[in-house]
C-alpha positions in Angstrom: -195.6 267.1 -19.3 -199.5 266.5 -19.6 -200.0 262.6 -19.0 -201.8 261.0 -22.2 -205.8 260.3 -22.0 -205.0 256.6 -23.0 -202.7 256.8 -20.0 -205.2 258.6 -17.5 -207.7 256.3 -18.6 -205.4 253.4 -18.0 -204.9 254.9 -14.3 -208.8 255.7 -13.6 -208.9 251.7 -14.5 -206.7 250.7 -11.5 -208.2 253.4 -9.5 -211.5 252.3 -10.1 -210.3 248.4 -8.9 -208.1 249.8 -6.1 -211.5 251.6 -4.4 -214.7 250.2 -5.7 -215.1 247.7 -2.7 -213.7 249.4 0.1 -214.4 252.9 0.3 -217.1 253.8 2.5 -216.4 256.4 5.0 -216.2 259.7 5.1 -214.1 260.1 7.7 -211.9 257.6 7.3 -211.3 257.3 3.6 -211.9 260.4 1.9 -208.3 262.2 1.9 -206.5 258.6 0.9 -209.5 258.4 -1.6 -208.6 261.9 -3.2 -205.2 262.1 -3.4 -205.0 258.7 -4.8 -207.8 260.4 -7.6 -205.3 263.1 -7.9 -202.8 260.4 -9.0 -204.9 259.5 -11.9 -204.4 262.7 -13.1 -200.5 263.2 -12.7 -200.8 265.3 -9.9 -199.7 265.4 -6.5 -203.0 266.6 -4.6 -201.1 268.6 -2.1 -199.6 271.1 -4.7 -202.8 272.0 -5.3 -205.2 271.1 -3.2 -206.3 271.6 0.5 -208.9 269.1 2.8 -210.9 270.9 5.7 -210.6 274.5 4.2 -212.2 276.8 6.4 -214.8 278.8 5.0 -217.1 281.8 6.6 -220.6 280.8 5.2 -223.6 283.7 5.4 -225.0 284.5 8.3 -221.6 284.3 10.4 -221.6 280.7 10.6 -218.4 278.8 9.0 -217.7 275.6 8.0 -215.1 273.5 6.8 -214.6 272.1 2.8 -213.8 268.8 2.6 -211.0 269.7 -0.3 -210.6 272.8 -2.1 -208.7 273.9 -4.8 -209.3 277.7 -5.1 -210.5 278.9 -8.4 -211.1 275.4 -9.8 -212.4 272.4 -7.8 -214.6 272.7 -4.8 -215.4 268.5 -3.5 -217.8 268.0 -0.8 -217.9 264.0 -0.1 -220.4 261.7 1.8 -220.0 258.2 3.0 -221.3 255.6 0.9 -224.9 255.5 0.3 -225.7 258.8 1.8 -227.7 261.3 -0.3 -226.3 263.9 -2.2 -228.8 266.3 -1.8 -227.6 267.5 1.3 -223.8 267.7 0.1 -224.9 269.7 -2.9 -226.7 272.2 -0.8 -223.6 272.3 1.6 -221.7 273.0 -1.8 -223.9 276.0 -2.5 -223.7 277.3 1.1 -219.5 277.1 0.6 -219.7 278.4 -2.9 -221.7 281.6 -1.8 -219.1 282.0 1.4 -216.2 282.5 -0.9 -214.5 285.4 -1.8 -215.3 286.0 -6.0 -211.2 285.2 -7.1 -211.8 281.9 -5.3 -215.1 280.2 -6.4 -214.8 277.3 -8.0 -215.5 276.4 -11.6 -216.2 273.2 -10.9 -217.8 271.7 -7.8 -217.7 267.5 -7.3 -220.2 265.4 -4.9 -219.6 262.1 -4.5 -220.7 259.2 -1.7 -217.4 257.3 -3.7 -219.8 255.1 -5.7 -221.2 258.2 -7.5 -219.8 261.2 -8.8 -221.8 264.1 -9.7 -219.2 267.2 -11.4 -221.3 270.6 -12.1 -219.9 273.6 -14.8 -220.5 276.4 -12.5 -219.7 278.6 -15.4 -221.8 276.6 -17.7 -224.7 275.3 -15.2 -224.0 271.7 -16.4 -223.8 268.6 -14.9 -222.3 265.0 -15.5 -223.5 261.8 -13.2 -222.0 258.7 -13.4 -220.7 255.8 -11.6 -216.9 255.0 -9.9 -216.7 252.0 -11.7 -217.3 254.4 -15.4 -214.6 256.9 -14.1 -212.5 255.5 -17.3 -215.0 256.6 -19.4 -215.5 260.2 -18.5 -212.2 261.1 -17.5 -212.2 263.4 -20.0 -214.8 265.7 -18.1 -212.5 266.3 -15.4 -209.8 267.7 -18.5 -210.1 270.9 -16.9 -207.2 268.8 -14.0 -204.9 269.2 -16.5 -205.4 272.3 -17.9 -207.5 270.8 -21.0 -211.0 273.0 -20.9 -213.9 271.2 -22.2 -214.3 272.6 -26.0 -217.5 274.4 -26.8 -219.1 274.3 -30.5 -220.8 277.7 -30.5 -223.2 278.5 -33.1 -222.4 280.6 -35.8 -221.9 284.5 -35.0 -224.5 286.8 -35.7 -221.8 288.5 -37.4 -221.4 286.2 -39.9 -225.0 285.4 -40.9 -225.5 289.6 -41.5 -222.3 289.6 -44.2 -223.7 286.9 -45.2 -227.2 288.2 -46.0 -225.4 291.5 -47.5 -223.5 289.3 -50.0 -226.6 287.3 -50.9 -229.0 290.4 -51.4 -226.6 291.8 -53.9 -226.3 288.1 -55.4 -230.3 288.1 -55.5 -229.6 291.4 -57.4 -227.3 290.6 -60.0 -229.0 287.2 -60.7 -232.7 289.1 -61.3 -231.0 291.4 -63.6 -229.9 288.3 -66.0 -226.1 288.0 -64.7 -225.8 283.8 -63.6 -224.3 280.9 -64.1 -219.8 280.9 -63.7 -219.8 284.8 -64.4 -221.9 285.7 -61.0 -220.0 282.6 -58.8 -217.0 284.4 -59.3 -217.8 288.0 -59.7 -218.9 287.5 -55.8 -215.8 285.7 -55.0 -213.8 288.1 -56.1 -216.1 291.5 -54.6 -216.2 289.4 -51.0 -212.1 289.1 -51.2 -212.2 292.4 -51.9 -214.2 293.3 -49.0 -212.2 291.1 -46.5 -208.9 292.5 -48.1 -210.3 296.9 -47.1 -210.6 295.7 -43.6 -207.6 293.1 -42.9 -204.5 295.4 -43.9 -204.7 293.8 -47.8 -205.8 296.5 -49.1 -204.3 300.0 -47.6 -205.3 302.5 -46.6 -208.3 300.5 -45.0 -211.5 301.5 -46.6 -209.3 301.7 -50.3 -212.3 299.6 -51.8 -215.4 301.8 -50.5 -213.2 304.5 -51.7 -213.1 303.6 -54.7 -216.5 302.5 -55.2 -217.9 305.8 -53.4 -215.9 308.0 -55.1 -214.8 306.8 -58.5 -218.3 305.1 -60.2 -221.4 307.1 -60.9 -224.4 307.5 -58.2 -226.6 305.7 -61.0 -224.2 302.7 -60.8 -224.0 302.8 -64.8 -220.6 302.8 -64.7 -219.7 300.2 -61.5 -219.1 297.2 -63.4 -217.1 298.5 -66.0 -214.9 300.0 -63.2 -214.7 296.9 -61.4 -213.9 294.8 -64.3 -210.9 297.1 -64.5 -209.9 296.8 -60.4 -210.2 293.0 -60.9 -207.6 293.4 -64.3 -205.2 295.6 -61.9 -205.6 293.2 -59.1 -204.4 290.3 -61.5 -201.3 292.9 -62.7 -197.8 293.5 -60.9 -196.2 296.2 -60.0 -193.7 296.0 -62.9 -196.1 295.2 -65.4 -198.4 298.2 -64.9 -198.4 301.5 -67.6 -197.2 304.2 -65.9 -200.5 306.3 -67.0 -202.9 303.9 -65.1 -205.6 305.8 -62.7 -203.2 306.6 -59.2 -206.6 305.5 -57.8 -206.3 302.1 -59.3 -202.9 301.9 -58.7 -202.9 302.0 -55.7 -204.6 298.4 -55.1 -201.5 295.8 -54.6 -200.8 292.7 -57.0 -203.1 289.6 -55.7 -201.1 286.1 -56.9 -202.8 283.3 -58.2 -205.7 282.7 -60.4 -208.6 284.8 -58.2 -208.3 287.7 -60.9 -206.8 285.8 -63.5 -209.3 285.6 -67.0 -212.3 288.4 -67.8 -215.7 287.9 -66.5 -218.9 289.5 -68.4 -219.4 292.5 -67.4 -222.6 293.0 -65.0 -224.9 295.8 -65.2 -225.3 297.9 -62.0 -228.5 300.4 -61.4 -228.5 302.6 -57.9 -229.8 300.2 -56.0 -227.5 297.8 -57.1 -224.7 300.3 -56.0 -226.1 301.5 -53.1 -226.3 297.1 -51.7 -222.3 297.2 -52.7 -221.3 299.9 -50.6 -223.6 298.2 -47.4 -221.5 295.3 -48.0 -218.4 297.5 -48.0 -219.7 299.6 -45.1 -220.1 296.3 -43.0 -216.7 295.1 -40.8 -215.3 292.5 -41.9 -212.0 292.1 -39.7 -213.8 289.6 -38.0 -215.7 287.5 -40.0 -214.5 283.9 -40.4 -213.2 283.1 -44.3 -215.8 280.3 -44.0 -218.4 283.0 -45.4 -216.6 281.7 -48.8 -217.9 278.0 -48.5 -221.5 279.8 -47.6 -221.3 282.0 -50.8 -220.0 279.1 -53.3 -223.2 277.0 -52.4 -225.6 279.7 -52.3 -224.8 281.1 -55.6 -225.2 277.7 -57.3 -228.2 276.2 -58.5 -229.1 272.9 -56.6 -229.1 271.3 -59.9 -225.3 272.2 -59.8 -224.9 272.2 -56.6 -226.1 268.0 -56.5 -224.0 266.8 -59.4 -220.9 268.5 -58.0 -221.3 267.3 -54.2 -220.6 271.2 -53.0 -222.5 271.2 -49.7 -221.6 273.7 -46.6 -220.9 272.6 -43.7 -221.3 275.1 -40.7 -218.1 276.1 -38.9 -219.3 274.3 -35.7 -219.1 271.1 -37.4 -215.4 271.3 -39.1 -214.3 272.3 -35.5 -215.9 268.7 -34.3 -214.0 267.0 -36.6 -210.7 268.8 -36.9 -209.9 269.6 -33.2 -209.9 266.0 -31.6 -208.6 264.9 -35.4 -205.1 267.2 -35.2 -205.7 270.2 -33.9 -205.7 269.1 -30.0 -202.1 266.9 -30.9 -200.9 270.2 -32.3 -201.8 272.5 -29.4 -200.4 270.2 -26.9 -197.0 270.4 -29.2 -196.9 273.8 -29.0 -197.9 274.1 -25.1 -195.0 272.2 -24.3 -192.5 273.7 -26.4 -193.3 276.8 -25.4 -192.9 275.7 -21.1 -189.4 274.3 -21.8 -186.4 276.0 -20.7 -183.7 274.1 -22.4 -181.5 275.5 -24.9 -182.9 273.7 -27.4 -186.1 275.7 -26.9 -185.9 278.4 -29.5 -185.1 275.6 -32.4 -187.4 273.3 -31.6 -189.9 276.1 -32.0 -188.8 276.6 -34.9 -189.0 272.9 -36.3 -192.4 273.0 -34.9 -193.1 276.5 -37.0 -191.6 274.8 -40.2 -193.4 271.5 -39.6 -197.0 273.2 -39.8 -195.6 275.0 -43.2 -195.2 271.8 -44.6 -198.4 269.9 -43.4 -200.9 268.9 -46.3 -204.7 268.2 -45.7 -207.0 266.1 -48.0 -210.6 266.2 -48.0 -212.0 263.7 -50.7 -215.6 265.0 -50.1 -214.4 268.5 -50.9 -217.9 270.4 -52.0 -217.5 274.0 -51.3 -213.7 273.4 -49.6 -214.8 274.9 -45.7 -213.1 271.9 -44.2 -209.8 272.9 -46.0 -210.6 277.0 -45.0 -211.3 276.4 -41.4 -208.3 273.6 -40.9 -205.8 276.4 -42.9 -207.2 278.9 -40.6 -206.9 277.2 -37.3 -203.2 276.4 -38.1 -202.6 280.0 -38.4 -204.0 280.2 -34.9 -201.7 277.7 -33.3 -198.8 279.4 -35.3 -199.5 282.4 -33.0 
């Protein structure tokens, strides 16, 4: 079982007090000085690690690494006080000697008063001092199997659906059609368009179908049409006539409130269509839901949007938040569950399947409700 941060930290404390004064020497103290660092970590440096790996550098000369962990950690020390120049370019030299399944990720200089740890992957660098080891032990997460989380800006992906959504909003909202009606016309027509690509809605495509097929080229017809989809959507099985359209009836009952209650009906010219069936053209299978806390703000006046507190907040953001909040604990749950071999392994499972059923999240600063949609999709991620 992973050891605890608080608990690692709590080690890299005593480490720190153990070595501060009286490593100095290369020779003489790095391998005491490393497996001891190991330690800190929970794990025995020998399982994992070797000191003096050979290595065949270019130009047929070899050399030696001070430790090695293939495919993870390459460490290349000096005695105290030394540079680290010349151990970083002795790092490169290694680095380019080995094969391409053994290079490093990570590759650690230290003259044990200073460590310097680079992100191959990532071209980053962290410097700091032994005596701050409890401080950053968190950078060396990847010693326990816990990578260093990236916040990647928002896909491409989901800025073009985005745009699609709000040209037709631009649309509908020139033509006279605002205010409640046009907030959750969209909600409903981007549901429908995550619904024709996720397995909702099938066949896939059912939506474009109908819209491509079954309203007029002029679009004079489309929202009438729709306004009957949305009154099918909000109708089950049971309680539909048996003379409704095989074309309509072929959409599935959607629970809850999203179709529940008549909207006005908007009025649709070509081009109006024609920026629908882009929308429906487009693939959604992959967009994040969070496209619905986007649309909610952009559809509302900031007048509105002020008074009622309903701000976005990008997807990069929630994840800041929500990992290190419960997400991480979760994870780690699951991770050991899952590497258990006990009889017991199966239930527990499924405790830990029921348990995230039965988790509630409140966000008192609830504007557009991303926070919720992200932290209701991630669980669904850690069900898997």
């Amino acid at each position: 079982m992973r050891l605890s941060w608080n608990e690692i930290r709590v080690r890299a404390a005593k480490f720190v007090a153990n070595w501060e004064e009286i490593a100095s020497d290369e020779r003489r103290d790095t391998q005491s000085f490393y497996n001891d660092f190991f330690e800190v970590f929970g794990i025995q440096r020998r399982s994992v690690a070797r000191y003096e790996y050979h290595v065949k550098k270019l130009e047929n000369r070899s050399g030696y690494i001070d430790l090695f962990w293939p495919g993870v950690l390459l460490v290349e020390q000096k005695s105290r006080g030394r540079s680290l120049k010349e151990a970083y370019e002795q790092a490169g030299n290694y680095f380019d000697g080995l094969s391409e399944s053994k290079r490093p990720k990570y590759i650690l200089l230290s003259d044990f008063q200073i460590f310097e740890l680079y992100d191959c992957d990532e071209a980053r660098e962290i410097l700091f001092p032994l005596k701050e080891l409890p401080l950053n032990v968190e950078a060396f997460g990847f010693m326990v199997g816990k990578q260093r989380r990236i916040f990647r800006d928002q896909d491409p992906a989901n800025i073009k659906a985005s745009e699609l959504v709000g040209h037709l909003h631009d649309m509908l909202e020139e033509s006279g059609y605002r205010g409640y009606d046009l907030e959750c016309f969209l909600v409903r027509i981007v549901f429908c368009l995550f619904a024709d690509d996720t397995g909702i809605f099938a066949p896939r495509d059912l939506f474009l179908d109908f819209i491509e097929h079954r309203t007029s080229g002029d679009g004079s017809d489309l929202g009438a049409k729709l306004s009957e989809l949305f009154q099918v959507l909000d109708t089950p099985d049971s309680d539909r006539t048996i003379t409704l359209d095989e074309d309509l009836n072929r959409f599935p009952y959607v629970n809850g409130d999203l179709f529940k209650g008549s909207l006005r009906i908007p009025a649709f010219n070509s081009t109006m269509r024609q920026a629908l069936l882009d929308a429906c053209m487009f693939d959604w299978s992959n967009i994040s839901p969070a496209i619905f806390g986007a649309l909610f703000q952009s559809v509302m006046d900031p007048e509105e949007r002020r008074q009622q507190g309903a701000h976005y907040t990008i997807e990069k953001n929630i994840l800041k938040v929500i990992e290190p909040l419960f997400l991480d604990g979760l994870w780690d749950e699951f991770s050991q569950l899952k590497s258990r071999k006990d009889t017991r392994k199966t239930s527990d499972l499924r405790k830990f399947r029921d348990k995230l059923g039965q988790l509630r999240f409140f966000d008192p600063a609830c504007g557009c409700g991303n926070f919720l949609i992200i932290a209701y999709r991630e669980l669904g991620h850690v069900r898997k």
